[in-house]
C-alpha positions as CSV (number, residue, x, y, z in Angstrom):
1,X,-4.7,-17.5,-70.8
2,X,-5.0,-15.7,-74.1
3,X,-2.5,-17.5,-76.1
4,X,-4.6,-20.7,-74.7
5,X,-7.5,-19.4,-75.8
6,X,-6.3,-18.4,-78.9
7,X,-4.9,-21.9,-79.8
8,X,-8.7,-23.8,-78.4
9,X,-9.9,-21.3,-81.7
10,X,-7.1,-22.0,-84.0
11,X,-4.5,-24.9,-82.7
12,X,-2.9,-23.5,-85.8
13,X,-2.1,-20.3,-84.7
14,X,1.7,-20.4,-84.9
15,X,1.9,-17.2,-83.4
16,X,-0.3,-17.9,-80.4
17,X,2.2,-21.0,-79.9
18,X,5.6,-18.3,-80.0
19,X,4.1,-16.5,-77.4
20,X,3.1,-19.2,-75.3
21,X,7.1,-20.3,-75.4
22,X,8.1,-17.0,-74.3
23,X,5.7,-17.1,-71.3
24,X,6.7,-20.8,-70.3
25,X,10.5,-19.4,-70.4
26,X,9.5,-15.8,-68.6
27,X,7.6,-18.6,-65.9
28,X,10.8,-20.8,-65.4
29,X,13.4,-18.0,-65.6
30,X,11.5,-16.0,-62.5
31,X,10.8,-18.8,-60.7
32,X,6.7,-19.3,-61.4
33,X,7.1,-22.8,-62.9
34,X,9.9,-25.6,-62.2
35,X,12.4,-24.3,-64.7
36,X,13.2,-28.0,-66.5
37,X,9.2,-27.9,-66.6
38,X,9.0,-24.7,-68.0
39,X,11.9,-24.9,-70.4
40,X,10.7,-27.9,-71.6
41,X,7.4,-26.6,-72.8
42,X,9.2,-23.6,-74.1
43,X,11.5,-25.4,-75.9
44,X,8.4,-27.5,-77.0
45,X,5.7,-24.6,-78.3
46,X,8.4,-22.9,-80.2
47,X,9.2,-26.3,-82.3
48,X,5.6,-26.2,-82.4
49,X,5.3,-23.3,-83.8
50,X,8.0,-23.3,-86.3
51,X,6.4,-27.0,-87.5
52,X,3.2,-24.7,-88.4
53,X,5.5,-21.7,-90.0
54,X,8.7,-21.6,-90.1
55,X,8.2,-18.1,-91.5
56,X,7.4,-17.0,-88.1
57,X,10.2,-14.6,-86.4
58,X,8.5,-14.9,-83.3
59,X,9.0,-18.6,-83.5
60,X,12.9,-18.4,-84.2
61,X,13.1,-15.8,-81.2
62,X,11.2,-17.9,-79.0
63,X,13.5,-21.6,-79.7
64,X,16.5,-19.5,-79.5
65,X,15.8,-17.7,-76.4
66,X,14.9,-21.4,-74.6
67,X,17.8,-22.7,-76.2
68,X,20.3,-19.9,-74.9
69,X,19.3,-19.8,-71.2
70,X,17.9,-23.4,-70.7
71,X,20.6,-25.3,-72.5
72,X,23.4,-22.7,-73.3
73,X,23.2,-23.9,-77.1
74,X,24.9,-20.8,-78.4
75,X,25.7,-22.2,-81.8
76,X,21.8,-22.9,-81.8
77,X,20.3,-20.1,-80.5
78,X,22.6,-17.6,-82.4
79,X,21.2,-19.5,-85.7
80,X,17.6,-19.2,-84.6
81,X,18.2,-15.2,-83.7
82,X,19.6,-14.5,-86.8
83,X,16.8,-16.4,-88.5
84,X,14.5,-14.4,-86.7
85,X,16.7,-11.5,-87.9
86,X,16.3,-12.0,-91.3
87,X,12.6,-12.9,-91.6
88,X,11.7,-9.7,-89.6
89,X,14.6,-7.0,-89.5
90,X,12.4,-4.5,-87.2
91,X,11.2,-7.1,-84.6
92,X,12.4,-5.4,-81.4
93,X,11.5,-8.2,-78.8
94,X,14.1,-10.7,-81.1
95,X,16.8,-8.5,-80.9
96,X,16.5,-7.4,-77.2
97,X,16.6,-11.1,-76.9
98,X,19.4,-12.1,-78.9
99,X,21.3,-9.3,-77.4
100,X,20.7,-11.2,-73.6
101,X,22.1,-13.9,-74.9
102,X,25.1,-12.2,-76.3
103,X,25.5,-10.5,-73.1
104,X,25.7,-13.8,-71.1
105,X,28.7,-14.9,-73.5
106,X,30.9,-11.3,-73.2
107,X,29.8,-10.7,-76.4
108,X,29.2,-6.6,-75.4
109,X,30.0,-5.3,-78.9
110,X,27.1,-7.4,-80.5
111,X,24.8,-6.9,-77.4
112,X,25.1,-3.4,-78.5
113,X,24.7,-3.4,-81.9
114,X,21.1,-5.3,-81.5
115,X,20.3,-3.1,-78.7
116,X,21.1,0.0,-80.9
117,X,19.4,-1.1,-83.9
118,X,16.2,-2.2,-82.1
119,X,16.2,1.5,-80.1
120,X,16.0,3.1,-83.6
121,X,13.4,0.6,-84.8
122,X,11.4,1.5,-81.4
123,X,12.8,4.5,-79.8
124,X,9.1,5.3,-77.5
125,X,9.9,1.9,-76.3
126,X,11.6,1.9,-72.7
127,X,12.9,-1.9,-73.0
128,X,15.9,-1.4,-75.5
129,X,17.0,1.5,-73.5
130,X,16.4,-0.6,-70.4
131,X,18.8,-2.9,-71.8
132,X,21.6,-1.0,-73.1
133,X,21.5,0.7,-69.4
134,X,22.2,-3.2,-68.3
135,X,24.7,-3.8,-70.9
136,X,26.7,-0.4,-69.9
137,X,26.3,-1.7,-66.3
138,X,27.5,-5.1,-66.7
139,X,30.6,-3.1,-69.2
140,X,31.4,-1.6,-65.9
141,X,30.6,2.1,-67.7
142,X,28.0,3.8,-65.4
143,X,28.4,7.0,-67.2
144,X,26.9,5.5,-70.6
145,X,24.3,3.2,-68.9
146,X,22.4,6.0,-66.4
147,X,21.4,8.0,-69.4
148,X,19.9,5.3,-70.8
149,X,18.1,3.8,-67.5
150,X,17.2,7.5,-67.0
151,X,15.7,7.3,-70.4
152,X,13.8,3.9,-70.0
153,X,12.0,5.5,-66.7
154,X,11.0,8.7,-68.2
155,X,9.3,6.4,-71.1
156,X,7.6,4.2,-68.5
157,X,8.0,6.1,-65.0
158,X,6.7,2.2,-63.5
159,X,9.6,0.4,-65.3
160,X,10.9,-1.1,-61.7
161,X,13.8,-3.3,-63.9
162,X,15.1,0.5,-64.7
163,X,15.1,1.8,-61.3
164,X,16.8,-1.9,-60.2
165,X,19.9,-1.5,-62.4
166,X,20.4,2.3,-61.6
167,X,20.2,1.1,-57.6
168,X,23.5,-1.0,-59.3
């Protein structure tokens, strides 16, 4: 509703346009929205928004992250991550995203290194944490990941994504 409201006062708002992508993929990917519907407008407001700026990390995060788990576009969602990468080094939310999609190929090593980095960019932040617990669960190494789950809840005690992967 925000990011709609922000594009009625500004359809320009490349930003507001980012967001709305990552909302239309959070909506298919949880089951809110019809996922081809909600990938597709994904897919569609971060072209959007990289046709107003293509400056925009949010924007490259956004296209890559629809490309990565609508389409399994590797090759093109790795290009729009580092993009995002390089236009905004310390954006936390790109790298926990192009870490996911690392994760999904077996790519641990990587996943790692993005999580790492974007923990010491953010380190009250209980999402990069979060994830590395995931990444050391999925690695089949319990004893790495519970530290960091443990972590993520005592930096957001309500983080129920935390408490799901130390159930695991």
């Amino acid at each position: 509703r925000y990011f709609e409201e922000a594009l009625r006062l500004d359809p320009q708002l490349a930003l507001a346009h980012a967001g709305l992508s990552d909302i239309y993929a959070r909506l298919a990917i949880f089951g809110h929205m019809p996922a081809a519907e909600g990938f597709a407008r994904a897919k569609t407001s971060a072209r959007h928004a990289l046709a107003l700026d293509s400056t925009v990390a949010e924007a490259h995060t956004a296209l890559g992250h629809a490309l990565c788990v609508s389409e399994f576009a590797w090759d093109h969602a790795d290009r729009s991550f580092e993009r995002a990468i390089s236009l905004n080094p310390t954006y936390t939310f790109g790298r926990m995203r192009y870490a996911i999609c690392l994760m999904s190929r077996n790519r641990f090593r990587d996943a790692e290194r993005q999580l790492r980095t974007a923990q010491s960019f953010d380190p009250l932040s209980p999402a990069p944490s979060n994830m590395l617990g995931r990444l050391y669960w999925t690695m089949q190494q319990p004893d790495r990941g519970i530290p960091q789950l443990l972590q993520a809840h005592e930096l957001s005690p309500q983080m129920d994504l935390a408490w799901q992967v130390l159930g695991h």
